[in-house]
C-alpha positions as a LaTeX table, in Angstrom:
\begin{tabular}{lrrr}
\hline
Residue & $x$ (\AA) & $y$ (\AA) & $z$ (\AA) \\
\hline
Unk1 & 20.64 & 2.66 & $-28.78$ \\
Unk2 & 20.59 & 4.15 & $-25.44$ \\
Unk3 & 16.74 & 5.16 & $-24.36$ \\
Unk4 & 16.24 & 8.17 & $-22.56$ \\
Unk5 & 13.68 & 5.95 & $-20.34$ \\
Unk6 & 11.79 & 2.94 & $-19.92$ \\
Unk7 & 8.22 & 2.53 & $-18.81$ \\
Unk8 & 6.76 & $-0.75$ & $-17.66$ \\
Unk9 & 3.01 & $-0.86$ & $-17.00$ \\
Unk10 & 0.48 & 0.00 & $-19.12$ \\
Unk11 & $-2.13$ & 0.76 & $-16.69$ \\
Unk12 & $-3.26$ & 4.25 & $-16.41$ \\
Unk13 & 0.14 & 5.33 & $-14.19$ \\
Unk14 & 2.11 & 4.01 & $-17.21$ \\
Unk15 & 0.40 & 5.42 & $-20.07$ \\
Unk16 & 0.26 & 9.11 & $-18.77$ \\
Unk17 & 3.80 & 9.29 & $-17.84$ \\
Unk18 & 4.48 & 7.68 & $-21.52$ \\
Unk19 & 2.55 & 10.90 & $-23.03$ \\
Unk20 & 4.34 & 13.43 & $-20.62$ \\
Unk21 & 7.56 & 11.83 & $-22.04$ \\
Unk22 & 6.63 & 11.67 & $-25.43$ \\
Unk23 & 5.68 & 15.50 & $-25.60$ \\
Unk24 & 9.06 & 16.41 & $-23.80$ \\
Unk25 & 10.76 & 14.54 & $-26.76$ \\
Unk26 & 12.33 & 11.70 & $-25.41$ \\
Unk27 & 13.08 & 8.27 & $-26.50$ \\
Unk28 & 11.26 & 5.69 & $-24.53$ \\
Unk29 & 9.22 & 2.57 & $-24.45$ \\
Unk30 & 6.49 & 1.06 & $-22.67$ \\
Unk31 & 6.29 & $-1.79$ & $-21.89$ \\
Unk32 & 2.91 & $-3.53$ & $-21.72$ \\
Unk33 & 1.89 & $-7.21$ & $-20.31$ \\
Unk34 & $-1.65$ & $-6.61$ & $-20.55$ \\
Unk35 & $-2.87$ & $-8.01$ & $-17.40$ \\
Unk36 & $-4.62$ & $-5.23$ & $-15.52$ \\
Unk37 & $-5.51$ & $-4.63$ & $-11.95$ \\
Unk38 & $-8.60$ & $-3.64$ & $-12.64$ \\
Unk39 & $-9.70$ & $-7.01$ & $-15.17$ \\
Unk40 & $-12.81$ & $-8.12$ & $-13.43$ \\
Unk41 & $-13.85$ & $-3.66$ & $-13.36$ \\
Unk42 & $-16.68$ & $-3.11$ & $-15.38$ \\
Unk43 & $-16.79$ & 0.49 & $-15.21$ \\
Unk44 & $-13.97$ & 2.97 & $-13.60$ \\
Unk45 & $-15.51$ & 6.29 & $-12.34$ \\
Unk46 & $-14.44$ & 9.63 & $-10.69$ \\
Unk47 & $-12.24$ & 10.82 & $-13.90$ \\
Unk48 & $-13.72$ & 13.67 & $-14.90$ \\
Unk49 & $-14.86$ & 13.58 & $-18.79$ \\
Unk50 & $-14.41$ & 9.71 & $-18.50$ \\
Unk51 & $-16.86$ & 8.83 & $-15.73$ \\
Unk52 & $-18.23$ & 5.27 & $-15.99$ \\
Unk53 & $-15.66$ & 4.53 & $-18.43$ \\
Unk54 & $-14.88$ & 0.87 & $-19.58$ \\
Unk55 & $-11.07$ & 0.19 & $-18.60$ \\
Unk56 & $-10.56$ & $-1.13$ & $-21.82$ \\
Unk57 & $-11.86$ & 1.46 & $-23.78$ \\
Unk58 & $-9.70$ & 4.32 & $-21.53$ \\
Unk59 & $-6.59$ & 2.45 & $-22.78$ \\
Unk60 & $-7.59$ & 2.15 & $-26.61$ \\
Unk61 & $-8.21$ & 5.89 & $-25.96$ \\
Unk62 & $-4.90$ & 6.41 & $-24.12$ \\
Unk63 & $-3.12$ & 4.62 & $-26.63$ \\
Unk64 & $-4.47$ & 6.31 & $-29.97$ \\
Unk65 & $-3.24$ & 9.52 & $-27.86$ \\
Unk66 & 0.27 & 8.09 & $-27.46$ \\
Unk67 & 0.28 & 7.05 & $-31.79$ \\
Unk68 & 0.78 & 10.93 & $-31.88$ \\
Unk69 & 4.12 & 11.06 & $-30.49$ \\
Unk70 & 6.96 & 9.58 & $-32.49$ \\
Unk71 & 9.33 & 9.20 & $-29.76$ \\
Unk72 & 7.00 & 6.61 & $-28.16$ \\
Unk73 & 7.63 & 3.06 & $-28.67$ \\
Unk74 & 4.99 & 0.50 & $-27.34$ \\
Unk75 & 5.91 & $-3.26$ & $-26.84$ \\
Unk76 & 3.18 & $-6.14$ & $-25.67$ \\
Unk77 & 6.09 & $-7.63$ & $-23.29$ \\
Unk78 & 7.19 & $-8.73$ & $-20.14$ \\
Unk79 & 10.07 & $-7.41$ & $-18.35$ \\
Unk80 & 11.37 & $-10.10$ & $-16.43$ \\
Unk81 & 15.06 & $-8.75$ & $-15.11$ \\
Unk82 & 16.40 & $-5.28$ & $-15.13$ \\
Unk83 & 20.24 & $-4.68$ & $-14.36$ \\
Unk84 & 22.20 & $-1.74$ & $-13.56$ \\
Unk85 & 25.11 & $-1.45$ & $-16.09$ \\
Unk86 & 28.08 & 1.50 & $-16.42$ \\
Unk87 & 25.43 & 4.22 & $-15.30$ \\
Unk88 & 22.41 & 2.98 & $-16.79$ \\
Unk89 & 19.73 & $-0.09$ & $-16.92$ \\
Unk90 & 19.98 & $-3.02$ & $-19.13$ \\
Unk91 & 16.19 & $-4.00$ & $-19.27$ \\
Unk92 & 15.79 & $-7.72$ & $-20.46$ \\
Unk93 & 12.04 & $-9.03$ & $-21.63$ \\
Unk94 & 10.19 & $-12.19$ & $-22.07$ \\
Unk95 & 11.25 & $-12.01$ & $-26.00$ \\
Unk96 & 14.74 & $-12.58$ & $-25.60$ \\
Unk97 & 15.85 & $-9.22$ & $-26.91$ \\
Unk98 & 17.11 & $-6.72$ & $-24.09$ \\
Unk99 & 17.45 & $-2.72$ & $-24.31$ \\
Unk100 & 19.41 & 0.06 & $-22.44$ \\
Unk101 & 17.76 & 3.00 & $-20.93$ \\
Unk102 & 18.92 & 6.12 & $-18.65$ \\
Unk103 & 15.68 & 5.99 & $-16.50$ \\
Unk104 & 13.44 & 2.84 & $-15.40$ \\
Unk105 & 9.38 & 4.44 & $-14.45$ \\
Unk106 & 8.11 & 1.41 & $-12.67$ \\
Unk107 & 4.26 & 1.51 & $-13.05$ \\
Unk108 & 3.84 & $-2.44$ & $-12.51$ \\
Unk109 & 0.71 & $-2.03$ & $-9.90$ \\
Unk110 & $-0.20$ & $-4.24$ & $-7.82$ \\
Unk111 & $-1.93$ & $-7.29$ & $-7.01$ \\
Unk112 & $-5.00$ & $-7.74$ & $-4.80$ \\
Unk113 & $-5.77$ & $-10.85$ & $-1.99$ \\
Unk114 & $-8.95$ & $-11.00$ & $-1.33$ \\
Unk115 & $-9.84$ & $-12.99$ & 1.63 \\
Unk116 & $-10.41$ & $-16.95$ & 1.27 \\
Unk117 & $-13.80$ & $-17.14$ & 1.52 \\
Unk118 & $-15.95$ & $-19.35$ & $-1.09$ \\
Unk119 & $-17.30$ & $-17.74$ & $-3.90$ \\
Unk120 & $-15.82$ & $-14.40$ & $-2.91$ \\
Unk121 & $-14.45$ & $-14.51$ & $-6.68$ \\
Unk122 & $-17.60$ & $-14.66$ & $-8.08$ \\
Unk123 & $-18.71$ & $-11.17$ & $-6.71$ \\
Unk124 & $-15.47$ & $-9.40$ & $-6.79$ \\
Unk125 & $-15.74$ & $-6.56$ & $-9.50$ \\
Unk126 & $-19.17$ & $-6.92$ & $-10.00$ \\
Unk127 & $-20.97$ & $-6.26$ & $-6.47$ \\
Unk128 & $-17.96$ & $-6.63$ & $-4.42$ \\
Unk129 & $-15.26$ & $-3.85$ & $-4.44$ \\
Unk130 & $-12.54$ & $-2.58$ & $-2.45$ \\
Unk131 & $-12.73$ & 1.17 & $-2.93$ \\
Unk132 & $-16.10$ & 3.34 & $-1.85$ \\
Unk133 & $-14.79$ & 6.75 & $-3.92$ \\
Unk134 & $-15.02$ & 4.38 & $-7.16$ \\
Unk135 & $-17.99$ & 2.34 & $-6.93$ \\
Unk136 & $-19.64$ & 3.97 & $-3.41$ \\
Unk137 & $-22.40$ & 5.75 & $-6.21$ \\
Unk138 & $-23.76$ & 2.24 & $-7.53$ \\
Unk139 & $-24.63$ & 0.71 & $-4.39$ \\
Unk140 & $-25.73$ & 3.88 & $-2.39$ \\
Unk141 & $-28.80$ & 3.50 & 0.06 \\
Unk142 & $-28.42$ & $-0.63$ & $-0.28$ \\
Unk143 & $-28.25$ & $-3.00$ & 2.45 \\
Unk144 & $-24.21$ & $-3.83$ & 2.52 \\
Unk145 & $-21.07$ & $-5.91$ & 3.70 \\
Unk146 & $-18.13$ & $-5.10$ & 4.60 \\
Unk147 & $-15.92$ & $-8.01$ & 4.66 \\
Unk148 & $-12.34$ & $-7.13$ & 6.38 \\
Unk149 & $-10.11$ & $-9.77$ & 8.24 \\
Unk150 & $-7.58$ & $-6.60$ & 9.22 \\
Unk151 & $-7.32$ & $-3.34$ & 11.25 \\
Unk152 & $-8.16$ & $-1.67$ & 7.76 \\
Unk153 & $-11.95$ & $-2.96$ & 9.10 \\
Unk154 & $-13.25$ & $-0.38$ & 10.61 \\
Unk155 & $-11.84$ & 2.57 & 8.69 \\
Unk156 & $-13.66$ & 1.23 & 5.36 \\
Unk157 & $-17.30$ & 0.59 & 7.80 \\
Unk158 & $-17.11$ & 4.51 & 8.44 \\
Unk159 & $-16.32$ & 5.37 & 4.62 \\
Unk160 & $-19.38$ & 2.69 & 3.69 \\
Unk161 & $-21.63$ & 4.65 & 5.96 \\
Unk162 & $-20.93$ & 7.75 & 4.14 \\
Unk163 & $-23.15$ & 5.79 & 1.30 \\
Unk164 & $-25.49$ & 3.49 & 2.91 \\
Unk165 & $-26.86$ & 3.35 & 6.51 \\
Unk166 & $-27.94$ & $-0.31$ & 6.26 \\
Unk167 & $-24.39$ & $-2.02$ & 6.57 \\
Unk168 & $-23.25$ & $-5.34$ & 8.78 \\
Unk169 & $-19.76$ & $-5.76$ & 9.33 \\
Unk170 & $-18.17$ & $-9.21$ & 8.97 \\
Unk171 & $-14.25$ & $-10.32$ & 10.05 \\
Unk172 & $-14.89$ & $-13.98$ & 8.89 \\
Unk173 & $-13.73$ & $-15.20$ & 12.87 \\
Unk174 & $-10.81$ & $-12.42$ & 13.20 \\
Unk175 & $-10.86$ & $-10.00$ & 16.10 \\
Unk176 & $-9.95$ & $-7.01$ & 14.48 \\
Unk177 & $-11.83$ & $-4.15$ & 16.56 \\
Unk178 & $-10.96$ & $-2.49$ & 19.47 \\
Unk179 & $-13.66$ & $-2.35$ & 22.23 \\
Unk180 & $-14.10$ & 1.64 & 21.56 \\
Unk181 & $-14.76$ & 0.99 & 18.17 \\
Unk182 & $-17.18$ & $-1.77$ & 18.89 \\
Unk183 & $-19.29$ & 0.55 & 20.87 \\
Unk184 & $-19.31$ & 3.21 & 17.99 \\
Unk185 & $-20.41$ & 0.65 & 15.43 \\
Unk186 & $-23.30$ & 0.05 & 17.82 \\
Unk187 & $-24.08$ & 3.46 & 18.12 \\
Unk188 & $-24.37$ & 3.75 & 14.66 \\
Unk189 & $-26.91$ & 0.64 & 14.25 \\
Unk190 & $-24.06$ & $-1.29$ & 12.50 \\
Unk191 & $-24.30$ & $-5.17$ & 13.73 \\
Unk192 & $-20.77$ & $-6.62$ & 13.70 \\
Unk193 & $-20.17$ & $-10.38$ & 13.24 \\
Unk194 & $-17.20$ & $-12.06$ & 13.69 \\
Unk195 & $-18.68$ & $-15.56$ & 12.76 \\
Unk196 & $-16.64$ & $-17.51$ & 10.40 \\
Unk197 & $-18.57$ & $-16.88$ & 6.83 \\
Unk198 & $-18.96$ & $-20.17$ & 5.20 \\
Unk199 & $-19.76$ & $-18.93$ & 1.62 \\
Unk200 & $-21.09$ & $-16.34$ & $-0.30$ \\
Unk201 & $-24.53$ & $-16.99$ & $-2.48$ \\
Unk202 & $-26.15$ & $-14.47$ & $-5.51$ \\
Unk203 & $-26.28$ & $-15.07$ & $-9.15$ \\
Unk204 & $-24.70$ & $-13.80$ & $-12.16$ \\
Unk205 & $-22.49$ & $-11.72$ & $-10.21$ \\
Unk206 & $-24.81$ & $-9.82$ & $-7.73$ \\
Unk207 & $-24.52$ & $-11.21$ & $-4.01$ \\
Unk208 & $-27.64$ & $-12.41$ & $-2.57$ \\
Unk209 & $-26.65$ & $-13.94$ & 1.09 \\
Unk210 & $-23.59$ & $-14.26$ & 3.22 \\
Unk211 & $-23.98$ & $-17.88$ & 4.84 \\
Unk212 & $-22.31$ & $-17.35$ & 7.87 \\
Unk213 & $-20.63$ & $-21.54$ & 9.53 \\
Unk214 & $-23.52$ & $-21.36$ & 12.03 \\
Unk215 & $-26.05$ & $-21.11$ & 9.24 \\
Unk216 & $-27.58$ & $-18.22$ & 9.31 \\
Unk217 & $-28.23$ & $-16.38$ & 6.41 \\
Unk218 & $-28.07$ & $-12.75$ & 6.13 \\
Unk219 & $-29.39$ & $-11.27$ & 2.94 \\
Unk220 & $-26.92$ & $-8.79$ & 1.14 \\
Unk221 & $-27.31$ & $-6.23$ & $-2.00$ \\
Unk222 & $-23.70$ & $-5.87$ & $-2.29$ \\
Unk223 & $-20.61$ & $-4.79$ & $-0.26$ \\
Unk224 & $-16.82$ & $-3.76$ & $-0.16$ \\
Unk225 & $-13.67$ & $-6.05$ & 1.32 \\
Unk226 & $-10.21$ & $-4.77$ & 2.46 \\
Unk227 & $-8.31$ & $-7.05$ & 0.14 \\
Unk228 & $-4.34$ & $-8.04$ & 0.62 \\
Unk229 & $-2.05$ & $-6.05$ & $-1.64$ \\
Unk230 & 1.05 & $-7.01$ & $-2.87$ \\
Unk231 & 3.66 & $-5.96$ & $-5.89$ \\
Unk232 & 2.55 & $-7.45$ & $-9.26$ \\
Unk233 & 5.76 & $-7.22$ & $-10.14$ \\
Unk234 & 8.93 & $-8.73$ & $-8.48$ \\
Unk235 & 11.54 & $-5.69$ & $-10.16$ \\
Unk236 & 11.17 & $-3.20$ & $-7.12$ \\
Unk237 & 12.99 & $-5.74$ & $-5.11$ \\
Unk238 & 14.85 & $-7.00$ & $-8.02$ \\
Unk239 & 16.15 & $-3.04$ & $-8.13$ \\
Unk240 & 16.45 & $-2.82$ & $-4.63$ \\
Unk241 & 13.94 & $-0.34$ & $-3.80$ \\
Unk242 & 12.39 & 0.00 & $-0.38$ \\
Unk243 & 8.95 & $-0.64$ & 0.84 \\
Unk244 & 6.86 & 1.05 & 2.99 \\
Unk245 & 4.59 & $-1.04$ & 5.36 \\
Unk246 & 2.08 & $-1.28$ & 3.29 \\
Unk247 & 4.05 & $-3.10$ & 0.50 \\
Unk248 & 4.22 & $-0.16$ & $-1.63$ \\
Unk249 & 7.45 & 1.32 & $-3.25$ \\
Unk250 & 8.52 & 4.10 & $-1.35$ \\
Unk251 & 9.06 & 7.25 & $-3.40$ \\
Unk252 & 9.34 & 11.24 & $-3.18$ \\
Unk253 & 6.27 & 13.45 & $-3.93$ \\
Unk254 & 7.97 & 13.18 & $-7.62$ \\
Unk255 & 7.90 & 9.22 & $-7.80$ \\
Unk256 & 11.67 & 9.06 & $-6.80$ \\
Unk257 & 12.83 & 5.55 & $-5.75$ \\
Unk258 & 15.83 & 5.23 & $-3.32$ \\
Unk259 & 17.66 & 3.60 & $-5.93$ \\
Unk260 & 19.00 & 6.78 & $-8.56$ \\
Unk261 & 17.59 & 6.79 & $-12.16$ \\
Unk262 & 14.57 & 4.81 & $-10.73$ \\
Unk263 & 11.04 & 6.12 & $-10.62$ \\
Unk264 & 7.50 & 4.58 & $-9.30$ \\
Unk265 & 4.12 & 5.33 & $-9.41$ \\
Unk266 & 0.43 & 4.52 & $-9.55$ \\
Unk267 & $-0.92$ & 1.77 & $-7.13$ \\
Unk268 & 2.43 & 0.01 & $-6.53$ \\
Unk269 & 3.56 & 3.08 & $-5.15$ \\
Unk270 & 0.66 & 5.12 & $-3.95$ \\
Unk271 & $-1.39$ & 2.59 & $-2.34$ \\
Unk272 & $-4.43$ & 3.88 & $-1.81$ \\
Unk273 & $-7.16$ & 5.14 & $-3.37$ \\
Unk274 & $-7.07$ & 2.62 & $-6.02$ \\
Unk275 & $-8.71$ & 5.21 & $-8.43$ \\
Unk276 & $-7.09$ & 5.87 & $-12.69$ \\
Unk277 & $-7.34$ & 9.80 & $-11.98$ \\
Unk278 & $-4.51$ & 9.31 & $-8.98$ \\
Unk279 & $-2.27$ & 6.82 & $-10.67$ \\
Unk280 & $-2.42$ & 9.05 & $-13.99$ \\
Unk281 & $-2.01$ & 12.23 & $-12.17$ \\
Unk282 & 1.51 & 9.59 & $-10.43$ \\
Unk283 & 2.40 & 9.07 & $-13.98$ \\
Unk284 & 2.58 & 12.71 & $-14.80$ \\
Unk285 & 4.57 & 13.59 & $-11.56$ \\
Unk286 & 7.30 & 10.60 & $-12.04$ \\
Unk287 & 7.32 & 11.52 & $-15.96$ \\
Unk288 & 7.93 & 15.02 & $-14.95$ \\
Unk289 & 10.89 & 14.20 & $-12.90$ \\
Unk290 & 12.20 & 11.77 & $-15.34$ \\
Unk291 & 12.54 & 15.15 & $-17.76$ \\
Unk292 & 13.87 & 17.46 & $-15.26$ \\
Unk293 & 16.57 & 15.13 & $-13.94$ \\
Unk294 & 17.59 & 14.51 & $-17.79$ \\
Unk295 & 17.97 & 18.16 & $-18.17$ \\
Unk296 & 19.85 & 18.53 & $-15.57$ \\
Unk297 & 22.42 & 15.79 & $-16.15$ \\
Unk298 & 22.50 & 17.04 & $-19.50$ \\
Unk299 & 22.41 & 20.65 & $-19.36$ \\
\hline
\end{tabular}
C-alpha cells in the first residue's frame, strides 16, 4: 500500500501535522521513537490552554486526539533509512518491515550539547534551561547565570535581563564578547567572568554555587546556557537536504525541503525558540503543504 505520507517524530511538530493530515483524509503514519527533546522538562509553558503542562501528559492528550481519525496509523519505531524509489520513498524501520509513502514530514528535532562542565547535567531541566520565553516566569527577580561558550552569549544576557536584574555572565575561559558589548554589560551592573568554571554545586536539582578553577564561589538561584544543537536524526542528510548554519534543515515558510516530496519542521528545522506552540504551529504549516501539493498532483 502506497501512503499518502509519512511522519517521523512524535514530538509536538509531529503530532499536529499527523492531526492536520488525518482530518484532510489521508493515509499516513507516524512514526514515534519516544525519546523527546524535552525529557529532563518538567513543565512546558507559553501554549495557551496548556500552560505549565507536563510534556508527557500534552502527548497522551495529543494522541487520544489523533485515536479520532481513522486514517492515522501510529507506530513506536525507529526509522533508520529512507530511499527514494520510482517517484516515491521507501521508508525502512528498526522492525524489519519497510513501507512506501508519497510524502516524508521530517519532525525528528534535535539534539542539545550543553557545555562540558561538571555537574551541568544535574541542573539541566530543572534550574538550568536554554530558552527565557519558556521558563523566564519561574526564575524571575532571582540572582542568575548565564553560561555561554559562543557568540549566542550575549544575546541570551540581554533576554535574561528582561527577567532578572541580578545576573553574572560566565564563558567557562572563552572570549566570546566584543569590547562594545563588554562595556554595555557593565553598564548594566552585569559582572562578566571568563574564568574557567570548575563545577557546578546545588542539590536535588536546584543550583546552589558555580565554583569557578580559581576557587571562588559565586552563589546562584538558577540560570540559562546556550547549548550546542545538532540533528537527532541522521535522515536530513541521509535525504540530502540542506542545512542552514545553524544545523537546521532549511525549508520554505511551508516546511518545504530542497529535496521534492520532502517536508521539515519543528526544532530541526526552525531552530529557535525551542517552544511546543512554534513546532505545532510548523507541524500544521508542513501538514498543510503536504495536502495542497497532493491535490495538486492529483487534481
Amino acid at each position: 500500500m502506497l501512503l499518502d505520507c509519512v511522519v517521523v517524530g512524535g514530538g509536538p511538530a509531529g503530532l499536529n501535522a499527523a492531526l492536520v493530515l488525518g482530518r484532510a483524509k489521508k493515509k499516513i503514519i507516524l512514526f514515534d521513537e519516544n525519546k523527546p527533546r524535552n525529557a529532563v522538562t518538567h513543565e512546558s509553558h507559553g501554549f495557551i490552554t496548556r500552560d505549565k503542562i507536563k510534556p508527557s501528559e500534552f502527548k497522551q492528550i495529543a494522541l487520544e486526539d489523533l485515536k479520532a481519525y481513522p486514517e492515522i496509523t501510529i507506530k513506536n519505531q525507529r526509522v533508520y533509512d529512507i530511499k527514494t524509489e520510482n517517484n516515491h520513498f521507501v521508508i525502512l524501520t528498526s522492525d524489519g518491515l519497510t513501507y512506501q509513502s508519497r510524502k516524508i514530514i521530517l519532525a525528528t528535532g534535535l539534539k542539545d550539547i550543553l557545555p562540558n562542565i561538571k555537574g551541568i547535567h544535574d541542573y539541566y531541566g530543572t534550574s538550568i534551561f536554554s530558552c527565557p520565553f519558556c521558563d523566564g516566569w519561574e526564575l524571575k527577580d532571582r540572582p542568575l547565570v548565564v553560561i555561554s561558550e559562543n557568540e549566542r552569549a550575549f544575546h541570551i544576557t540581554k533576554m535574561i535581563y528582561n527577567w532578572s536584574k541580578d545576573v553574572v555572565v560566565c564563558t567557562n575561559g572563552k572570549a566570546v564578547f566584543t569590547n562594545e558589548q563588554k562595556q554595555l554589560l557593565a553598564n548594566n551592573n552585569i559582572e562578566l567572568i571568563e574564568e574557567e568554571i570548575e563545577y557546578l554545586e546545588g542539590d536535588k536539582g536546584q543550583l546552589r554555587h558555580i565554583i569557578l578553577k580559581s576557587g571562588r564561589e559565586i552563589a546562584r538561584a538558577g540560570g540559562f546556557v546556550t547549548a550546542g544543537l545538532q540533528q537527532a536524526s541522521p535522515l536530513a542528510q541521509v535525504l540530502g537536504c540542506s542545512l542552514n548554519n545553524m544545523g537546521g534543515i532549511e525549508t520554505d515558510n511551508s516546511g518545504r525541503t530542497n529535496i521534492a516530496g520532502v517536508y521539515a519542521c519543528g526544532d530541526n528545522a526552525v531552530i529557535a525558540p525551542a517552544q511546543l506552540i512554534v513546532a505545532a504551529a510548523e507541524g500544521s504549516k508542513a501538514a498543510m503543504a503536504v495536502v495542497g501539493d497532493l491535490v495538486n498532483e492529483d487534481f
